[in-house]
C-alpha positions in Angstrom: -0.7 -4.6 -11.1 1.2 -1.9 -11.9 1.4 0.1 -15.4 4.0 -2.4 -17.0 2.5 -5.2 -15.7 5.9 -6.4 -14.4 5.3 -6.3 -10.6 1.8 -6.7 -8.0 1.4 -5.3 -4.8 0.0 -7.8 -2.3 -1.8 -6.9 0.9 -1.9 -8.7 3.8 -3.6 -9.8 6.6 0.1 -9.8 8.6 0.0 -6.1 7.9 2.9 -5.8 5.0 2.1 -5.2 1.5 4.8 -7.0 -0.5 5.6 -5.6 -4.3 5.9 -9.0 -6.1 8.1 -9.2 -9.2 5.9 -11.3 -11.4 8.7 -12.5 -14.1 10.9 -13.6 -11.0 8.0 -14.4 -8.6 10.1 -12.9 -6.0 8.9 -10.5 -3.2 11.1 -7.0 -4.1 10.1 -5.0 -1.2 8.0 -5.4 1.5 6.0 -2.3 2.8 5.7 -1.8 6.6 3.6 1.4 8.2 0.4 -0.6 9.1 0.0 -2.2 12.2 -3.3 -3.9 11.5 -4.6 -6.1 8.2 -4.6 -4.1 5.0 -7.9 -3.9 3.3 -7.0 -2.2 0.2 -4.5 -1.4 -2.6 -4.0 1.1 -5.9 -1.2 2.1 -8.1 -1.0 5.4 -9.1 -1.9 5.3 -13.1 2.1 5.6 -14.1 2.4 2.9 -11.6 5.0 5.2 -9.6 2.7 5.7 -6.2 1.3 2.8 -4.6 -1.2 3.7 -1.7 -2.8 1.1 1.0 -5.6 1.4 3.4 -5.4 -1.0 6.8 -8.3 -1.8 9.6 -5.4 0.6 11.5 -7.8 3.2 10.5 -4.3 4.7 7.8 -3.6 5.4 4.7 -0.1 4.8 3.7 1.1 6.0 0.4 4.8 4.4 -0.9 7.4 5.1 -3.8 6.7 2.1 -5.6 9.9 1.4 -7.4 12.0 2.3 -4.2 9.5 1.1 -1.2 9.7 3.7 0.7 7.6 5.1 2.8 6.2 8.7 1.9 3.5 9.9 3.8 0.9 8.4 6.7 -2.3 9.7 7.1 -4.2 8.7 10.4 -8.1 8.9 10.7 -9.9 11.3 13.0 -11.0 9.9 16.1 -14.0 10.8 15.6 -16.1 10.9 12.9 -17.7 14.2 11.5 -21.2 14.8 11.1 -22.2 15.4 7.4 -24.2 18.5 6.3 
């Protein structure tokens, strides 16, 4: 949900998060970066960011109220050792 409670983000396993408007119950944007299921979801606390994790091994983060894409992170191929 996002701060207003007006509109959810949905992940799924197709790859697209969809931003659902709940009043409507119509799909406003649907988010496309990932190329692989998404596995997790969170609004920023004003509800203006919305970021997603995928078994692509990304991170996407998105303009919620526009559904644009901002940034994609990719994982290292490798991992590193801790200290």
């Amino acid at each position: 949900w996002n701060a207003s409670e007006e509109e959810i983000a949905v992940g799924c396993e197709d790859s697209v998060v969809y931003i659902v408007d709940v009043k409507l119950g119509q799909v406003k944007h649907e988010l496309r970066a990932h190329t692989f299921r998404i596995t997790c979801l969170a609004y920023y606390s004003d509800g203006s960011w919305i970021v997603s994790g995928s078994y692509d091994k990304s991170i996407s983060i998105w303009h919620a109220d526009r559904g644009l894409l901002r940034k994609r992170l990719l994982a290292a191929s490798k991992f590193l050792p801790s200290k």
